[in-house]
DSSP file (Angstrom, degrees, kcal/mol; ACC not computed):
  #  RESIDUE AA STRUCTURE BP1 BP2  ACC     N-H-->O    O-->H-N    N-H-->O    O-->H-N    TCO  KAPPA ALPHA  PHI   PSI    X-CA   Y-CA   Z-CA
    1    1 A X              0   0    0      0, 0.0     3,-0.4     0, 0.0    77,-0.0   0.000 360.0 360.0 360.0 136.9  -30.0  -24.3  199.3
    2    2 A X        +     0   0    0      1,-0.2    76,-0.0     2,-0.1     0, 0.0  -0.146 360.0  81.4-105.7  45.5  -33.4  -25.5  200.4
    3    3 A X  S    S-     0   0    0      2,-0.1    -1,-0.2    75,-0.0    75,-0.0   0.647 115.6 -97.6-126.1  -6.8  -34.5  -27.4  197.4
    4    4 A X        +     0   0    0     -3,-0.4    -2,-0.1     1,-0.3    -1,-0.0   0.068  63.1 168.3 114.7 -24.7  -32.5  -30.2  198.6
    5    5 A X        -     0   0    0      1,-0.1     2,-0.6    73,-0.0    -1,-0.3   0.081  40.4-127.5  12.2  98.0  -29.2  -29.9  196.6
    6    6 A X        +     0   0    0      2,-0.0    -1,-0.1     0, 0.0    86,-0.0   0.036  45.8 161.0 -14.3 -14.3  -26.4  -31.8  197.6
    7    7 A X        -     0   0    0     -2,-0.6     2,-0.2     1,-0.1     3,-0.0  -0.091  44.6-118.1 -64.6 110.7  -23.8  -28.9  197.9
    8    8 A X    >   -     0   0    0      1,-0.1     3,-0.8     2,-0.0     5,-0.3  -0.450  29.6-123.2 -20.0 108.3  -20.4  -29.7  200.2
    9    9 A X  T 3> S+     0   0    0      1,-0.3     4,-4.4    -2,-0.2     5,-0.4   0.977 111.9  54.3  -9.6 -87.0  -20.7  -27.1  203.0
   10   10 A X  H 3> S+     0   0    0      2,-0.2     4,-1.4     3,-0.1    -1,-0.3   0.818 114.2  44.5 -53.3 -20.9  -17.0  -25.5  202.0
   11   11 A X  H X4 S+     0   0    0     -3,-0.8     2,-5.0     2,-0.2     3,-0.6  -0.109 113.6  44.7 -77.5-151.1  -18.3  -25.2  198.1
   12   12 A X  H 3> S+     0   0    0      1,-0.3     4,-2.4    -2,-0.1     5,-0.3  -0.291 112.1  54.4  74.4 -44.2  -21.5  -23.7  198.8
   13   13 A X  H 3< S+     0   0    0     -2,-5.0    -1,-0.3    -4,-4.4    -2,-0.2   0.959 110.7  49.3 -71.9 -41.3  -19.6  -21.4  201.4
   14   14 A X  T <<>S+     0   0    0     -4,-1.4     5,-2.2    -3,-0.6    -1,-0.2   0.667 103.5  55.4 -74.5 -14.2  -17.3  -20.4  198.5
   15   15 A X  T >>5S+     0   0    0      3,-0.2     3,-3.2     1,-0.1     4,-0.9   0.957 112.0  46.5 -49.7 -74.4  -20.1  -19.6  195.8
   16   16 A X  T 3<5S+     0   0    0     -4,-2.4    -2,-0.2     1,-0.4    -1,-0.1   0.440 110.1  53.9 -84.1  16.4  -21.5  -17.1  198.5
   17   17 A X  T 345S-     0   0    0     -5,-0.3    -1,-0.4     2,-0.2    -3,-0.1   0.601 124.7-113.2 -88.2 -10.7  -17.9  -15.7  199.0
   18   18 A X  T <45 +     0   0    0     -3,-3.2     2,-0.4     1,-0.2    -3,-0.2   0.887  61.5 152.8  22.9  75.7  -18.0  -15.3  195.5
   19   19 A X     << -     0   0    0     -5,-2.2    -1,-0.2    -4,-0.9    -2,-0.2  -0.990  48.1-109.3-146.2 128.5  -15.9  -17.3  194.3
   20   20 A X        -     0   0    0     -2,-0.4    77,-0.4    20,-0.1    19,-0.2   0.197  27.9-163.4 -45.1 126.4  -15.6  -19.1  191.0
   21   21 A X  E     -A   38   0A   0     17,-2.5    17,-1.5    75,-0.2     2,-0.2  -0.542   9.4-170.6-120.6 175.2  -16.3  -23.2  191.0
   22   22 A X  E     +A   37   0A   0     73,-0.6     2,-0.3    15,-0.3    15,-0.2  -0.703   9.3 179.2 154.3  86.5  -15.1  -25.5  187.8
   23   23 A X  E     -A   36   0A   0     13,-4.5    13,-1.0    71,-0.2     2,-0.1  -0.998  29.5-119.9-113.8 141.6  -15.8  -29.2  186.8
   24   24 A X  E     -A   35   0A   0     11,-0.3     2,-0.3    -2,-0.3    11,-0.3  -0.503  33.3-169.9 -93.9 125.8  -14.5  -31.1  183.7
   25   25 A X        -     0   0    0      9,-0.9    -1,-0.0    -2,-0.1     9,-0.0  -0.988  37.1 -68.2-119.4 121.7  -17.0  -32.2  181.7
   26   26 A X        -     0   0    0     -2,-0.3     7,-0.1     7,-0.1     9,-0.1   0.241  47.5-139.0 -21.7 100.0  -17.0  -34.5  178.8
   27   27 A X        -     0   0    0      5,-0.3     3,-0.1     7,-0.2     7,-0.0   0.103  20.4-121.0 -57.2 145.6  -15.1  -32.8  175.5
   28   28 A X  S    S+     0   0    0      5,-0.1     2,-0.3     1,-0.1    -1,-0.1   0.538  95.7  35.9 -84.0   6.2  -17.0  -33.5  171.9
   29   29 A X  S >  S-     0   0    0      3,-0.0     3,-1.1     0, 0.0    -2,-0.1  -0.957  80.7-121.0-123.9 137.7  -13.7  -35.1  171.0
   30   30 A X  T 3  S+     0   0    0      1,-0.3    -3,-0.0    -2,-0.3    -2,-0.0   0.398 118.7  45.3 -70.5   2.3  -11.1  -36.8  172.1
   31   31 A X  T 3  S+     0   0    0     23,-0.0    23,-2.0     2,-0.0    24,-0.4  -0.027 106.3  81.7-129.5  25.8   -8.4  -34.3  171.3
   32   32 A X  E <   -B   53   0B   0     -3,-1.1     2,-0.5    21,-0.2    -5,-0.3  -0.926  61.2-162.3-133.0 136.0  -11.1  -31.2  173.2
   33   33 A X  E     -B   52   0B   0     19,-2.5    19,-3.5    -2,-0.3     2,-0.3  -0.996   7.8-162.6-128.6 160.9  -11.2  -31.0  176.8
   34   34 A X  E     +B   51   0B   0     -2,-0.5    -9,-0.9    17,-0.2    17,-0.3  -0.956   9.8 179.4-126.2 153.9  -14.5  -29.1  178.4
   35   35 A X  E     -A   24   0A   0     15,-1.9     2,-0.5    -2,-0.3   -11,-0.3  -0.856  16.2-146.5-146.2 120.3  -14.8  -27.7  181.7
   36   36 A X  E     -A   23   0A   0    -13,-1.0   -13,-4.5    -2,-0.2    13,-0.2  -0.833  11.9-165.1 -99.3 141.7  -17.9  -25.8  183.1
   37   37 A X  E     -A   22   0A   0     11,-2.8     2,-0.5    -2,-0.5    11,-0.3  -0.232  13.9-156.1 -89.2 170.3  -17.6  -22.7  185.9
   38   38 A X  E     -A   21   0A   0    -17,-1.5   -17,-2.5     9,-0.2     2,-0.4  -0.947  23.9-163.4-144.3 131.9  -20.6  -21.4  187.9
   39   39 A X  E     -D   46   0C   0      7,-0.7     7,-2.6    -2,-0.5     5,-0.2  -0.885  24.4-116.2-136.2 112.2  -19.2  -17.6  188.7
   40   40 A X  E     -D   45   0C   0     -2,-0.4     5,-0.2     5,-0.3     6,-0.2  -0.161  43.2-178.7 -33.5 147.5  -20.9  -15.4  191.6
   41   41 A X        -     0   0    0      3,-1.7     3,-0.4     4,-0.1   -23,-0.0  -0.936  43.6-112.8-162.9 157.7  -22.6  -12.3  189.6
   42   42 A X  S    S+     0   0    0      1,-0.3     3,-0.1    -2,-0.2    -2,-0.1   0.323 121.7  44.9 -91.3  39.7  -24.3   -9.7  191.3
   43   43 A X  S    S-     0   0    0     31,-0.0    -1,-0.3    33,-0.0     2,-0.1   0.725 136.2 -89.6-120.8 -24.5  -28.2  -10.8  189.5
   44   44 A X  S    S-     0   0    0     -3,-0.4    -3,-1.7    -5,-0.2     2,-0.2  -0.452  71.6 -16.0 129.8-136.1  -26.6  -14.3  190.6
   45   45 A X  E     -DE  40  74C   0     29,-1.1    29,-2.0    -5,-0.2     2,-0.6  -0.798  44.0-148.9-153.7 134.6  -24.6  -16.6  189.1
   46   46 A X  E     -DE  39  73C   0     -7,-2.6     2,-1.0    -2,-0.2    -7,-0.7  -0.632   5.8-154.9-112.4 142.4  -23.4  -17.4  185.8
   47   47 A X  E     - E   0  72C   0     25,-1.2    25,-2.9    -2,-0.6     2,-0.5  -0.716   5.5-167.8-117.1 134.9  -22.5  -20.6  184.2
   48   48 A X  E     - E   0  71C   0     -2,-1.0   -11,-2.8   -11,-0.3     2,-0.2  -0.914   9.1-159.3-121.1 135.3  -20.3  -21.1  181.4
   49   49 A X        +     0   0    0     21,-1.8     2,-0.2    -2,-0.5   -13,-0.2  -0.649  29.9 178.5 -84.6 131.9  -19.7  -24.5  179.1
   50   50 A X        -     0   0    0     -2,-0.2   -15,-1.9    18,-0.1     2,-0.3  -0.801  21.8-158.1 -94.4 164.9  -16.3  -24.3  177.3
   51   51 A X  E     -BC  34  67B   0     16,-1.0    16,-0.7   -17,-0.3     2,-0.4  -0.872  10.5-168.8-113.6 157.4  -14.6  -26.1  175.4
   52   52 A X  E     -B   33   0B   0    -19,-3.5   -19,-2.5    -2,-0.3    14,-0.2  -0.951  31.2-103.1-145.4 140.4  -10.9  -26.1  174.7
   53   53 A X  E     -B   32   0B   0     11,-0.4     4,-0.3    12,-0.4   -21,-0.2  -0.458  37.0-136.7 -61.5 126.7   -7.9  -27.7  172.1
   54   54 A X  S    S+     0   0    0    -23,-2.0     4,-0.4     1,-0.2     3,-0.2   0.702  97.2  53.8 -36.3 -44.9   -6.4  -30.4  174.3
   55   55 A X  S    S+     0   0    0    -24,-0.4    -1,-0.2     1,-0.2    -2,-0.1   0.678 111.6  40.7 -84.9 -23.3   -2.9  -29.3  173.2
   56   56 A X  S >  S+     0   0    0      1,-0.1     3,-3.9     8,-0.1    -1,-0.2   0.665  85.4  96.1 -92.5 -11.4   -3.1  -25.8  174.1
   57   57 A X  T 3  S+     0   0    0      1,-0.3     5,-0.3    -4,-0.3     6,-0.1   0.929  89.1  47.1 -75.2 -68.1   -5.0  -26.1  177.5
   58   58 A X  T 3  S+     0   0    0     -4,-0.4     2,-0.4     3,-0.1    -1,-0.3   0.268 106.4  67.8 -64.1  11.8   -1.9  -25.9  179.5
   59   59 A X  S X  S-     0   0    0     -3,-3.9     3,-1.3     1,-0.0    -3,-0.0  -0.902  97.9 -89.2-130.2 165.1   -0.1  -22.7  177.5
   60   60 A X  T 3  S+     0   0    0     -2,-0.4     2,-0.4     1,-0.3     3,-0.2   0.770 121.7  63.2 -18.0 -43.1   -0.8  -19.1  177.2
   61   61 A X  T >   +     0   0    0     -5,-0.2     3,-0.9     1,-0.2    -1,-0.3  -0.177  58.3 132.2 -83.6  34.1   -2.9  -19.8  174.2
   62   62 A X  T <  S+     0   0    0     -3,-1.3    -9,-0.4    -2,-0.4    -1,-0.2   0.988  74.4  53.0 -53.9 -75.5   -5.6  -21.8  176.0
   63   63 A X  T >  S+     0   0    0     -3,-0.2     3,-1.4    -6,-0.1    -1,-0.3   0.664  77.4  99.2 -20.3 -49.6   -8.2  -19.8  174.3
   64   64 A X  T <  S+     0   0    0     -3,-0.9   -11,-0.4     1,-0.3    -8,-0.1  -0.237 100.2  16.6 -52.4 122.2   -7.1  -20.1  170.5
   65   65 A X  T 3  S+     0   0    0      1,-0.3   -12,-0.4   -13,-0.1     2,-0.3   0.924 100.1 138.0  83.0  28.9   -9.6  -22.9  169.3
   66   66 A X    <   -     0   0    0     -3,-1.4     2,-0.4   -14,-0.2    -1,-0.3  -0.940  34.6-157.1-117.5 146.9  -11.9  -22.6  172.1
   67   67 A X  B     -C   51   0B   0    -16,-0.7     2,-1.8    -2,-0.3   -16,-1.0  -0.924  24.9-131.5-112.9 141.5  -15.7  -22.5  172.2
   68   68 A X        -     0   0    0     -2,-0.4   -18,-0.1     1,-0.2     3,-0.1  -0.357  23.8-175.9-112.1 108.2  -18.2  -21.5  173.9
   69   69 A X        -     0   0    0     -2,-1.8     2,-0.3     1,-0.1    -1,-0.2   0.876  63.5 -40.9 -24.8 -82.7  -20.7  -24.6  174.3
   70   70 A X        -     0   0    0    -21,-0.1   -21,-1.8     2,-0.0     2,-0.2  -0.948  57.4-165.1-142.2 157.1  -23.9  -23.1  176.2
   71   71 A X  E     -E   48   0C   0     -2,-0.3     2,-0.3   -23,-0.2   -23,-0.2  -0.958   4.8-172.3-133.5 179.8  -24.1  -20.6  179.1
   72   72 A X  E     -E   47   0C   0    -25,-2.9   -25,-1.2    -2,-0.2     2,-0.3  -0.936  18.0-135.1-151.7-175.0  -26.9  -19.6  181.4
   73   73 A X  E     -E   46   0C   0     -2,-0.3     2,-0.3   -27,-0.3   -27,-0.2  -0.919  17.9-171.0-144.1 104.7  -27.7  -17.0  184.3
   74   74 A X  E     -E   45   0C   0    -29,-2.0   -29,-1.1    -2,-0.3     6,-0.1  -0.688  11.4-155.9-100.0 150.7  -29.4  -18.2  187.3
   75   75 A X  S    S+     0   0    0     -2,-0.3     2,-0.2   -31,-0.2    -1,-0.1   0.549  70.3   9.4-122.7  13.3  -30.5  -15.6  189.6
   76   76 A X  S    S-     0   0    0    -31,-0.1     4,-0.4     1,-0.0    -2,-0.1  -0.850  86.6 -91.7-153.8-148.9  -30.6  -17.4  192.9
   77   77 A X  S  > S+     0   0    0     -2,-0.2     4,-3.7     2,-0.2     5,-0.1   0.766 121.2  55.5-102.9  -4.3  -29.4  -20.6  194.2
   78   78 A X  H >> S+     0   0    0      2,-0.2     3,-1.2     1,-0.2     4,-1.1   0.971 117.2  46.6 -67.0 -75.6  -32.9  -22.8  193.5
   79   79 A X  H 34 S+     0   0    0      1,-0.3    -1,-0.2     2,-0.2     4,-0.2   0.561 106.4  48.2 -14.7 -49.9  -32.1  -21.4  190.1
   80   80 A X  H 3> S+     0   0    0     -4,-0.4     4,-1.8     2,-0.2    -1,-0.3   0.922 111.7  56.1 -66.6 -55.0  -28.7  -22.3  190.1
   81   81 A X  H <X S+     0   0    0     -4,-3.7     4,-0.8    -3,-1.2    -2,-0.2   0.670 106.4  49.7 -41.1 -26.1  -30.1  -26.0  191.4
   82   82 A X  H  X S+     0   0    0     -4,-1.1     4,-1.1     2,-0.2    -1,-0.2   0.447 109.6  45.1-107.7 -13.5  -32.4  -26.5  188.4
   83   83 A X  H  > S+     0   0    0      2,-0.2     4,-0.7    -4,-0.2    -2,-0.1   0.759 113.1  53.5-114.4   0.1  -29.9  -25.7  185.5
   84   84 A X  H >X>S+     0   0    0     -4,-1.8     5,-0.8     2,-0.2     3,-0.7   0.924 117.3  42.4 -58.0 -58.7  -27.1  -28.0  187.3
   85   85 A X  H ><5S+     0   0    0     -4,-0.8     3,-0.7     1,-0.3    -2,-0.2   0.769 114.5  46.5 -93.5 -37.2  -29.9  -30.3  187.2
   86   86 A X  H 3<5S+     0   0    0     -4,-1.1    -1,-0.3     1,-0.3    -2,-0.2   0.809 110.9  50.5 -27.7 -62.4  -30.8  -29.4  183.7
   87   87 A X  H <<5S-     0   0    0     -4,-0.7    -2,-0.3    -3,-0.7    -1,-0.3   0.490 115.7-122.1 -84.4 -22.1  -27.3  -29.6  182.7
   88   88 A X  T <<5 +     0   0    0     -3,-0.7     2,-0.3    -4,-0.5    -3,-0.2   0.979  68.8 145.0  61.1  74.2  -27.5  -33.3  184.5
   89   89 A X      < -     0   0    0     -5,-0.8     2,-0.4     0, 0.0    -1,-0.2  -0.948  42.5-152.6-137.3 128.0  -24.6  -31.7  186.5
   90   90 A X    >   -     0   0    0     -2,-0.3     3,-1.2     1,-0.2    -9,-0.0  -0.866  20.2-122.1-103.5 157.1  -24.4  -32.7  190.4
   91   91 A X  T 3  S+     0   0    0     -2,-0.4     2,-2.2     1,-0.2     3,-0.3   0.995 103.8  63.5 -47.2 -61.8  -22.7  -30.0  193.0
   92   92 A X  T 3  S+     0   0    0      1,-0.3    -1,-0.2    -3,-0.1    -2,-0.0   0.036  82.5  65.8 -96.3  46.6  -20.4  -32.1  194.1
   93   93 A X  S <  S+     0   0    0     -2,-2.2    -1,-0.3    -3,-1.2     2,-0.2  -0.375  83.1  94.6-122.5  31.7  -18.8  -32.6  191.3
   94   94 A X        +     0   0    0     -3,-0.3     2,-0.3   -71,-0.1   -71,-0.2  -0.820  51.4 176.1-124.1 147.8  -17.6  -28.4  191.4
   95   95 A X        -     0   0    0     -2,-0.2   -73,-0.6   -73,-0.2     5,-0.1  -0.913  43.5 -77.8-156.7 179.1  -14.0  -28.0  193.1
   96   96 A X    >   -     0   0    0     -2,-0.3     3,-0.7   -75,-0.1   -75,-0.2  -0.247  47.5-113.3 -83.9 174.0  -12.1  -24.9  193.5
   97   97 A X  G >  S+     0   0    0    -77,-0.4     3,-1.0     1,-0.2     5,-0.1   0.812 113.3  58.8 -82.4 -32.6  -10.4  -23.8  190.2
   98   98 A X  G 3  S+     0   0    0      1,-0.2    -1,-0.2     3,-0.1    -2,-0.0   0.326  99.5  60.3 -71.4   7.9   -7.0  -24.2  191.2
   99   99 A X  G <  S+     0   0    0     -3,-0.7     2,-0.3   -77,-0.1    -1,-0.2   0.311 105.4  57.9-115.3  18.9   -7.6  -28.2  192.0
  100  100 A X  S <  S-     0   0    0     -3,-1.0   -77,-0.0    -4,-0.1    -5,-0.0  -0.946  91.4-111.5-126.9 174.2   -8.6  -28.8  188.3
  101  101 A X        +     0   0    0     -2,-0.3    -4,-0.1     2,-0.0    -3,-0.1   0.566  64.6 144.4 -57.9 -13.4   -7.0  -28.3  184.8
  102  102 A X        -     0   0    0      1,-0.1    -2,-0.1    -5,-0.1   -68,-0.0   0.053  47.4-138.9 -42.7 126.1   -9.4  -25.7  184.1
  103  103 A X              0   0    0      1,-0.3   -41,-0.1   -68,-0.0    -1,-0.1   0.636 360.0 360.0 -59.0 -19.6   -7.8  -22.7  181.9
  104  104 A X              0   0    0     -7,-0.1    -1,-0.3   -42,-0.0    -2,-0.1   0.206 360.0 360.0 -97.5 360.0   -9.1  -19.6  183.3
């Protein structure tokens, strides 16, 4: 990214693989957990907010009781830089999906 973005090499190299990034972000509850993705798309990338029942997170039924906070559509990576930034979201605080709790 040339806008001066912070991005870890190996994430950055895995957006443009396309492949799916995932950080846990404060839940509006204590009993909620939230996690926003950035997912490669071919205008971009898109980022999705959810939120998710605490209790459920870890079974087949993640989804029952889930919402979806905000999303957006960036359509490069400056783009991508400015609604992380928006979002007061830093890169390198995006990890691969199988090294968080994230449901999906």
């Amino acid at each position: 990214m040339d806008d001066g973005s912070k991005w870890p090499v190996d994430k950055l190299t895995a957006l443009r693989l396309g492949r799916r990034l995932v950080t846990e972000v404060p839940a509006s509850r204590p009993d909620r957990r939230a996690f926003v993705d950035i997912t490669p798309v071919n205008a971009g990338y898109r980022l999705t907010h959810r939120e998710y029942d605490g209790e459920r997170i870890e079974g087949f039924d993640y989804d029952i009781g889930a919402a979806l906070i905000r999303s957006a559509t960036a359509t490069n990576e400056r783009d991508l830089a400015t609604t992380l930034t928006t979002w007061h979201l830093h890169p390198g605080l995006f990890d691969h999906p199988w090294n968080t709790e994230d449901p999906r």
